[in-house]
VODRENLUM-691098 format. One record per atom (N, C-alpha, C): residue number from 1; x, y, z; chain; residue in three letters. Coordinates in steps of 0.2 Angstrom, whole numbers, always signed. Atoms other than C-alpha are relative to their C-alpha. Last residue first. Example, Ala and Ser with C-alpha at 12.3 -4.5 7.8 and 13.67 -1.06 7.14 Angstrom:
% residues 2
PT, 2, -4, -6, -1, A, ser
PT, 2, +68, -5, +36, A, ser
PT, 2, -4, +5, +3, A, ser
PT, 1, +4, -6, +0, A, ala
PT, 1, +62, -22, +39, A, ala
PT, 1, +4, +6, +0, A, ala
//
This chain:
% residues 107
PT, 107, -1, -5, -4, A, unk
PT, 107, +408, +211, +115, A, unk
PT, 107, +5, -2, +1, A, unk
PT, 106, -5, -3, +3, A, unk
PT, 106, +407, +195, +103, A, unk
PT, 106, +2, +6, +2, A, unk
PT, 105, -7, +5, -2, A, unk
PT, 105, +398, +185, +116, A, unk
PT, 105, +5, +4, -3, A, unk
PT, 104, -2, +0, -4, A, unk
PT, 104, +384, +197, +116, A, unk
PT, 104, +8, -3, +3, A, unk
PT, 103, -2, -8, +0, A, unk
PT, 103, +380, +198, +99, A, unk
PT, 103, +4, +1, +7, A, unk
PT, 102, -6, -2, +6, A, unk
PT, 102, +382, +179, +97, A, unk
PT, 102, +3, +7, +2, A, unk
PT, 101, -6, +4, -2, A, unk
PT, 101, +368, +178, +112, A, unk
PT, 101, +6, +2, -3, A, unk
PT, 100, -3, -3, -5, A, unk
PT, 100, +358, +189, +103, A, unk
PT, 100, +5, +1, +4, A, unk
PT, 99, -4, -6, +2, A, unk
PT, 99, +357, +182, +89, A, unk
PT, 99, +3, +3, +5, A, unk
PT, 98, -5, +2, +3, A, unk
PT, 98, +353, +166, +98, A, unk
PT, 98, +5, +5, -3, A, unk
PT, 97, -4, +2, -7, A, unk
PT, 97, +338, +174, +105, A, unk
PT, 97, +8, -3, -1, A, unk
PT, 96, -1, -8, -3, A, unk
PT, 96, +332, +182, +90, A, unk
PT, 96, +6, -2, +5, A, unk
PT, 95, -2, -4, +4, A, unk
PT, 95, +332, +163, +83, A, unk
PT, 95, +3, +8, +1, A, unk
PT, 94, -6, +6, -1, A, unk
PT, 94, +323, +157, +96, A, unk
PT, 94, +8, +3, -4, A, unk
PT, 93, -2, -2, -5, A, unk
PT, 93, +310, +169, +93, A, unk
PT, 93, +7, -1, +2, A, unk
PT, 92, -3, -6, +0, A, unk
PT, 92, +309, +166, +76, A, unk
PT, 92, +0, +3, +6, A, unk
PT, 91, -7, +3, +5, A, unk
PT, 91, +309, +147, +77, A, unk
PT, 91, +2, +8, +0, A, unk
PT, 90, -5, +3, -6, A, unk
PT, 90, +294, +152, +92, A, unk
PT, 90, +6, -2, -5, A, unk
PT, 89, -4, -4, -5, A, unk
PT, 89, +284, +162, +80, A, unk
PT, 89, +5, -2, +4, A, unk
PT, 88, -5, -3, +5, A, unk
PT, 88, +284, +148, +66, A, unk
PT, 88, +2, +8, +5, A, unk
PT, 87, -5, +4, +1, A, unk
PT, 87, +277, +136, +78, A, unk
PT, 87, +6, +4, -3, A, unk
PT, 86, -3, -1, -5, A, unk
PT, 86, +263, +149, +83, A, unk
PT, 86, +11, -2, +1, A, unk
PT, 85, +1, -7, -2, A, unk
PT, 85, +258, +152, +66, A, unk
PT, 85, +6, +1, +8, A, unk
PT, 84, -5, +0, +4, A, unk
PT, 84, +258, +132, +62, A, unk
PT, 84, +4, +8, +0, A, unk
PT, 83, -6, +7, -2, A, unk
PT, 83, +248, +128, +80, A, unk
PT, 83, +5, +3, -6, A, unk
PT, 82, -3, -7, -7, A, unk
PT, 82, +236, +145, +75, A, unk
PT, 82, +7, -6, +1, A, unk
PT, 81, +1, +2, -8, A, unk
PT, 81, +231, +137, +58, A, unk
PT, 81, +4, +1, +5, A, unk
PT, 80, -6, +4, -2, A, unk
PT, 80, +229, +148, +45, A, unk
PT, 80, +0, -4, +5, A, unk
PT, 79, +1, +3, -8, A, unk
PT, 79, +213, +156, +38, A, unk
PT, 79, +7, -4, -1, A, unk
PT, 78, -7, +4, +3, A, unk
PT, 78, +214, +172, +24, A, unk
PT, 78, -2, -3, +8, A, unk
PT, 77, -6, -1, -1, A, unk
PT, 77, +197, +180, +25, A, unk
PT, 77, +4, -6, +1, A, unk
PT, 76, -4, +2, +4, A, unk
PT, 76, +181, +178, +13, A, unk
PT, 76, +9, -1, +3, A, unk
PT, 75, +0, +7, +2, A, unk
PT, 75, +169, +174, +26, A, unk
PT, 75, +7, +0, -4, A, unk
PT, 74, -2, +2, +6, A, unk
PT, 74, +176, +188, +36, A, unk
PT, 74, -4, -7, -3, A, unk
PT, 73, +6, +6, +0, A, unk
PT, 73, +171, +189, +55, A, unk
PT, 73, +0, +0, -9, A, unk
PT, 72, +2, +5, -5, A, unk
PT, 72, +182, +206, +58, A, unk
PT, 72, -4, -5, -6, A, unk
PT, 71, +5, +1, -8, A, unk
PT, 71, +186, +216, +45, A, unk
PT, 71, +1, -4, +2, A, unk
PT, 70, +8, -4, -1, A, unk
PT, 70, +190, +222, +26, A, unk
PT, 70, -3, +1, +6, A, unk
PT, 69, +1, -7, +0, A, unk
PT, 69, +210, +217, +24, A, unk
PT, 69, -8, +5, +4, A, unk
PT, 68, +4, -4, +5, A, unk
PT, 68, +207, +201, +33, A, unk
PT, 68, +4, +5, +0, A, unk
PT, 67, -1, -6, +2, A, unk
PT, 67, +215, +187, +43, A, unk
PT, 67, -3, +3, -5, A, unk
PT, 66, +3, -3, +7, A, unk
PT, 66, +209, +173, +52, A, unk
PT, 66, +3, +5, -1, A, unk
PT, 65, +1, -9, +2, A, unk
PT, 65, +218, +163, +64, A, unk
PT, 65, -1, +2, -8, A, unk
PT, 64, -1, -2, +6, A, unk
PT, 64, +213, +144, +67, A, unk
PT, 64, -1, +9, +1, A, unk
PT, 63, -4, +5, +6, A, unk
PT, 63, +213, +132, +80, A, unk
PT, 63, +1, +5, -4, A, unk
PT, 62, +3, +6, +3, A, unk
PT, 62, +206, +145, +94, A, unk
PT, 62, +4, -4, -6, A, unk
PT, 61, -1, +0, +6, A, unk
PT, 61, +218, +160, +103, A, unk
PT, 61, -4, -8, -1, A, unk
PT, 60, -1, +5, +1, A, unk
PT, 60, +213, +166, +120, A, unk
PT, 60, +0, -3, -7, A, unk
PT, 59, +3, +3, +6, A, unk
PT, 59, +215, +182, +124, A, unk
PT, 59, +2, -5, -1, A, unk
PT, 58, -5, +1, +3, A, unk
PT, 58, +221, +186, +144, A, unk
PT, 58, -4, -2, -8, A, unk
PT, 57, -2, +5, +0, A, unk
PT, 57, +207, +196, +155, A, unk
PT, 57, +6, -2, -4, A, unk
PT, 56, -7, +0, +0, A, unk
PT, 56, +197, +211, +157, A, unk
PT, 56, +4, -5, -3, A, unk
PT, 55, -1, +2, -7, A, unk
PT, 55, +179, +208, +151, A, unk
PT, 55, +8, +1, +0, A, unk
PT, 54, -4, -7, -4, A, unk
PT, 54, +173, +211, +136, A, unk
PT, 54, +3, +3, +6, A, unk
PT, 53, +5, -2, -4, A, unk
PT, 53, +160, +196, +136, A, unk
PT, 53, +3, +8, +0, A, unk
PT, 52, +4, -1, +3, A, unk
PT, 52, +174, +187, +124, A, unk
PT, 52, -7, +6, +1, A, unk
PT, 51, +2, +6, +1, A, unk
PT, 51, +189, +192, +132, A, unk
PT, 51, -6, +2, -4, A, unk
PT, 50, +6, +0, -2, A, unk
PT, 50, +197, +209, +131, A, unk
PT, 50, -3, -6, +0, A, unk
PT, 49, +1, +3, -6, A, unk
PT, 49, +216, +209, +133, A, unk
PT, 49, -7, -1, +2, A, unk
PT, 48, -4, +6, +0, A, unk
PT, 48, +220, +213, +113, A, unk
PT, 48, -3, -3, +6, A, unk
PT, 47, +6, +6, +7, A, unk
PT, 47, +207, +226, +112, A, unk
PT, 47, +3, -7, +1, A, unk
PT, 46, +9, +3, -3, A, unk
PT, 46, +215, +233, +128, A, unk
PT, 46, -1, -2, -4, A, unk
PT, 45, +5, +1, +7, A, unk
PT, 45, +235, +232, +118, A, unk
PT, 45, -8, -1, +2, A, unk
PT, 44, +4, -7, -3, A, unk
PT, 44, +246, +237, +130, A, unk
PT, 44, -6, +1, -6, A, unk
PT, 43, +5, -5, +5, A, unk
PT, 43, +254, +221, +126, A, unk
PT, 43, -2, +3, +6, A, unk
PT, 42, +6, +2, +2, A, unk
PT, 42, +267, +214, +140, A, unk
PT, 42, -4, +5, -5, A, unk
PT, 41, +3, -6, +1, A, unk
PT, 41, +285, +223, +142, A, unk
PT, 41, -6, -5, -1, A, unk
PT, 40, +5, +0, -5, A, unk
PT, 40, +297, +213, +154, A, unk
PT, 40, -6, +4, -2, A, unk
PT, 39, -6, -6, -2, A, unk
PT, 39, +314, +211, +142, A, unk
PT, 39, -9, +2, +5, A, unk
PT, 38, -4, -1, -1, A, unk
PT, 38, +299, +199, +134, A, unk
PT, 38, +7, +5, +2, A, unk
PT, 37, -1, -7, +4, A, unk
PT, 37, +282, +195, +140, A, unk
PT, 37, +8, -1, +0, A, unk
PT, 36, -6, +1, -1, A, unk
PT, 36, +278, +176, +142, A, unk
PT, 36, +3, +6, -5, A, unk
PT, 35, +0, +6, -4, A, unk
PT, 35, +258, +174, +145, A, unk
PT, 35, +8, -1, +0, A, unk
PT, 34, +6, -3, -4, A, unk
PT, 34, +252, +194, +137, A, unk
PT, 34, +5, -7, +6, A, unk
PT, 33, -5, -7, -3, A, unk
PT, 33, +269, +194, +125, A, unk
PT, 33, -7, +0, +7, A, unk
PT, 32, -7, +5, -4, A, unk
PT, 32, +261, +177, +119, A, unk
PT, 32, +2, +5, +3, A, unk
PT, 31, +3, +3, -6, A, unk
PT, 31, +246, +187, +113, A, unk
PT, 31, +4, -3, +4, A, unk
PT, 30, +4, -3, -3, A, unk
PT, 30, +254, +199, +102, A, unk
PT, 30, -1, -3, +8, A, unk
PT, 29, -6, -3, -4, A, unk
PT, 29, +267, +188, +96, A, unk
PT, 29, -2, +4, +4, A, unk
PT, 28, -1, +3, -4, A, unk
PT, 28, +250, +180, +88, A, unk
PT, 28, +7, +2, +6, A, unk
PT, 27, +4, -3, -5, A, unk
PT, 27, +246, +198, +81, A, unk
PT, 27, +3, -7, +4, A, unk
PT, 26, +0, -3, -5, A, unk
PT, 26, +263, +199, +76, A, unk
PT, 26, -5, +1, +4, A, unk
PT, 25, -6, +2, -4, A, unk
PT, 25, +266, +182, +66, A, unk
PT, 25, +0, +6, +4, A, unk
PT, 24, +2, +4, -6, A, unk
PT, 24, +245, +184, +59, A, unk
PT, 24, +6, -1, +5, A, unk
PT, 23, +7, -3, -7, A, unk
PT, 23, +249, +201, +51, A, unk
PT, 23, +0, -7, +6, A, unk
PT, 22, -6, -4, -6, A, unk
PT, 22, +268, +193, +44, A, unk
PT, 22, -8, +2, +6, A, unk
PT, 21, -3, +6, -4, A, unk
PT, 21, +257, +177, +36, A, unk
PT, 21, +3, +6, +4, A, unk
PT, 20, +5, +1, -5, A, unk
PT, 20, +243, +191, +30, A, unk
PT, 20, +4, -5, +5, A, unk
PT, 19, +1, +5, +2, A, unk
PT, 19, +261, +201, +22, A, unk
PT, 19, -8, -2, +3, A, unk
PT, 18, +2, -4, +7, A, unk
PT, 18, +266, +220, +21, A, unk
PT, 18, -5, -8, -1, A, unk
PT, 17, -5, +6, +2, A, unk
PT, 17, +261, +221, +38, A, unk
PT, 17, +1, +0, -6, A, unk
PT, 16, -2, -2, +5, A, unk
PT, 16, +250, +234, +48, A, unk
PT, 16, +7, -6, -1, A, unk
PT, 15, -6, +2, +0, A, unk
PT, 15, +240, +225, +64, A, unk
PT, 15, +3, +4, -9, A, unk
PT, 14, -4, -4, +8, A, unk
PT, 14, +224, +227, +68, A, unk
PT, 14, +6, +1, +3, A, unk
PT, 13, -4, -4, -1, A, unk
PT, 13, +218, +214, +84, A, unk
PT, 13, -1, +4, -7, A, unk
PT, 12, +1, -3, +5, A, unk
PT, 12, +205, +205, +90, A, unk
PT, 12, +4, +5, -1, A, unk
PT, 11, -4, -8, +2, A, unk
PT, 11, +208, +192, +101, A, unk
PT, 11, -2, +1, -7, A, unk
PT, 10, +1, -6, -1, A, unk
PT, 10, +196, +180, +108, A, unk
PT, 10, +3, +5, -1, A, unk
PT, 9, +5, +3, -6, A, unk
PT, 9, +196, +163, +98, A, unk
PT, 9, -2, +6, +3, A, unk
PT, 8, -1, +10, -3, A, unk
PT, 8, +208, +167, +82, A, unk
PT, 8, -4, +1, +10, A, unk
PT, 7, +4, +2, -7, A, unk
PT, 7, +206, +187, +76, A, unk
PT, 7, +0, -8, -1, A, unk
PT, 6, -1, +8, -2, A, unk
PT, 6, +217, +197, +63, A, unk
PT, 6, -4, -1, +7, A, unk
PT, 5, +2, +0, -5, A, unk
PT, 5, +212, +213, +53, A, unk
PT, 5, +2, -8, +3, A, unk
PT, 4, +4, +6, -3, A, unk
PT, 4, +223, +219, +44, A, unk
PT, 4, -2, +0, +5, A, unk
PT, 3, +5, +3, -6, A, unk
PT, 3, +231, +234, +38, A, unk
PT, 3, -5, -5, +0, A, unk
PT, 2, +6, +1, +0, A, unk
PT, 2, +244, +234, +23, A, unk
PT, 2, -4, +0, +7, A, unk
PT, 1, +2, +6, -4, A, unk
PT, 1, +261, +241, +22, A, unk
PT, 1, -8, +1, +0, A, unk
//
């Protein structure tokens, strides 16, 4: 697996993945875990939780997440847009959660 670097508005994360679409699907799961943790675990990730100014706070994702092998602030890095990122984290949430479900019923 690869190390990325992945950032959209205030977050700034690294992330190993073998893909840049799977890095930007953990780091955004990332931030969502800050605003709807689940089984009740929030990041523990302070890079994750620093705002612009460095300041405590929630990260805030802009239109588009970039990802690199090399760094931060990339001209050359991989862009997505955050909306298509997010959408495709939620079909995979949902999806968990259904498994789950299933799993439980068949108990």
């Amino acid at each position: 697996m690869s190390k990325y670097y992945v950032q959209s508005g205030t977050m700034r994360t690294v992330v190993q993945a073998e893909t840049t679409r799977k890095a930007a699907l953990w780091a955004v799961h990332q931030a969502m875990q800050q605003v709807l943790p689940m089984e009740g675990n929030a990041t523990d990730s302070n890079e994750l939780r620093l705002d612009a100014n460095g300041q405590g706070g929630v990260a805030v994702l802009s239109q588009r997440v970039c990802i690199s092998e090399r760094g931060f602030d990339r001209d050359d890095s991989t862009s997505l847009p955050t909306m298509e990122v997010v959408t495709e984290w939620n079909q995979m949430v949902v999806t968990l959660d259904r498994l789950e479900k299933m799993l439980y019923q068949a108990k």
